[in-house]
C-alpha positions in Angstrom: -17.5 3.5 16.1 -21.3 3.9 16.9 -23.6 0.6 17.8 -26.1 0.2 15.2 -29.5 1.0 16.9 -31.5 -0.2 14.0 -34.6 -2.8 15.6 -36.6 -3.8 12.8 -40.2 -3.8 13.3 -41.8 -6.9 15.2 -45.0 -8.2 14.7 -47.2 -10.6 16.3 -48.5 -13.1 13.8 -52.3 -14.2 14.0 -53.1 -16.9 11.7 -56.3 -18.0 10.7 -58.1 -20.4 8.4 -61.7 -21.8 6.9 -62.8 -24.4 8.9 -63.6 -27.9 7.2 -67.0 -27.5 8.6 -67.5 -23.8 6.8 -66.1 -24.9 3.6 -69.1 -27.6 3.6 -71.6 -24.9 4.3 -70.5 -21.8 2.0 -69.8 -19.4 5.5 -66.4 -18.0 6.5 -68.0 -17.0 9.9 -65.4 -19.0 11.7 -62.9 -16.6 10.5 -64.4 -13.8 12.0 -64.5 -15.6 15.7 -61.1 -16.7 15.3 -59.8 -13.4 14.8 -61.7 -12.1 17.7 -60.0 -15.5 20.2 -56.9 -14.3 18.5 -57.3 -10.9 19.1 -58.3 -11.5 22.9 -55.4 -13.7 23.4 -52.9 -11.3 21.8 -54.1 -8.5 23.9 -54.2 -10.3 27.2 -50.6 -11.8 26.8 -48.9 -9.3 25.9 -48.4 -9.7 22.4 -48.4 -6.5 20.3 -48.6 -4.7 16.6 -50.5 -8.3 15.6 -50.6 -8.9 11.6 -53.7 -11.7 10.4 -52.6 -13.8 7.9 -56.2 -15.6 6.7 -56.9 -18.3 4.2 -60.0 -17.6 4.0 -62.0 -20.2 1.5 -58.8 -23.0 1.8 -59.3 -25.5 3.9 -56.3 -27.4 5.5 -58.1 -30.7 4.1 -56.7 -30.0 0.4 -53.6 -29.3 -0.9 -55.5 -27.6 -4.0 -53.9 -24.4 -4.8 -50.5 -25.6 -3.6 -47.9 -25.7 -6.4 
């Protein structure tokens, strides 16, 4: 009998969000600099194949949306 070799696929997951402050103002820019701190930090931890999951235009302050 052979072991199965199979390794599924890893990813790192990045998660980022609209900021409270952003939501006020209309801009998603925060979303951008987050993905480049998460990006940086990824990349100089050793973290690889990262995957961004964004909310970009929900804010962790409501729960609207959430069913």
């Amino acid at each position: 009998m052979t072991a199965n070799t199979y390794k599924p696929e890893q990813i790192t997951a990045l998660y980022a969000r609209l900021s409270q402050e952003d939501a006020l103002d209309g801009d998603s820019n925060s979303i951008v600099n987050q993905k480049a701190v998460l990006s940086k930090y990824a990349s100089d931890n050793g973290f690889t194949n990262p995957v961004f999951f964004i909310d970009d235009g929900v804010s962790g302050v409501t729960f609207a949306g959430v069913r």
